[in-house]
C-alpha positions, 0 to 999 in steps of 0.5 A: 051214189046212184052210178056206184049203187047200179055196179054194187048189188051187195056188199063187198068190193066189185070190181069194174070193166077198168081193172084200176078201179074198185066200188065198195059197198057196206050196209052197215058200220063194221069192225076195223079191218086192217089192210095194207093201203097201196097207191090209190085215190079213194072216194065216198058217193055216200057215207063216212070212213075213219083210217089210221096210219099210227096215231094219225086219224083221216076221216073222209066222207062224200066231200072229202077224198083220201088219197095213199101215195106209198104202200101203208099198213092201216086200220079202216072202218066204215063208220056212217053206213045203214041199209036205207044209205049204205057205205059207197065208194071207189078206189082207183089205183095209182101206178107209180110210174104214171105219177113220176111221168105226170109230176116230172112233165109238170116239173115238179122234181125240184120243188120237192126237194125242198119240202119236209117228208110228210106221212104217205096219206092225205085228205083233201076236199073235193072239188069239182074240177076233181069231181067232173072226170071222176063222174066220166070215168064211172059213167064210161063203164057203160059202154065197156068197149070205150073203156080200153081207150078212154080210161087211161085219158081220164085217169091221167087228168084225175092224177093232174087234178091231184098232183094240183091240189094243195096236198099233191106235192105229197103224192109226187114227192113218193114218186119222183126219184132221190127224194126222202119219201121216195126212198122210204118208199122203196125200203117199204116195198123191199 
């Protein structure tokens, strides 16, 4: 929280010396916003936030992450957030050509084939070996001459560590081409 607040003096969405990676910060709960949700690993230093994609409800907050493998229409809210312990968090996009090239090294194609089509989002509980190259990469931004080099390094493993997880298959499967979710994605980018 303490890295994140020293790059958000206000409320709003900063952007960082790595194009990829966003901070948020709100004093406040706010109304529901609507927004389409683009490929991206999205977690909370401090505070609590409620998305819905349909009837579906992700919660996420300090000890759980959000992640959006497709483009998706959904309606967020910052729900635990006051001056005192304002809302903090990052978005660090994904491309989906760096997804595909991870989960074909990690021959994952075949595997998914076989699984049900499953919502683009999912929610899964930070650990630290996800939590370790996330904390680099926001500490990286210090020295912004290291950022072109090592930041893709450190993405790459953040994307491992996800594609590792237990909901990954999920963020793989919209990536790696002939699978169902693959074509729904494509139609939703159409």
């Amino acid at each position: 929280a303490a890295l994140i607040a020293r790059f958000t003096g206000s409320d709003g969405i900063h952007a960082t010396p790595w194009p990829r990676l966003l901070f948020a910060r709100a004093s406040c709960s706010q109304h529901p916003v609507h927004p389409v949700y683009e490929p991206a690993f999205c977690l909370l230093a401090q505070g609590s936030k409620r998305v819905l994609l349909g009837n579906e409800v992700y919660l996420y907050d300090s000890s759980h992450y959000l992640v959006v493998a497709q483009n998706l229409p959904v309606s967020g809210q910052v729900i635990d957030a006051t001056p005192a312990a304002p809302y903090l968090g990052l978005r660090l996009d994904f491309d989906v050509k760096d997804i595909a090239a991870l989960a074909l090294d990690l021959r994952l194609g075949d595997a998914l084939r076989s699984r049900a089509s499953q919502r683009g989002m999912f929610t899964g509980t930070l650990s630290t070996t996800l939590l370790e190259p996330v904390l680099r990469l926001v500490k990286l931004l210090a020295t912004p001459e290291d950022v072109p080099a090592l930041a893709p390094l450190i993405c790459r493993e953040i994307l491992y560590r996800l594609l590792r997880s237990p909901e990954g298959w999920r963020l793989a499967q919209m990536a790696i081409v002939d699978t169902h979710s693959q074509r729904i994605a494509q139609a939703i980018g159409v």
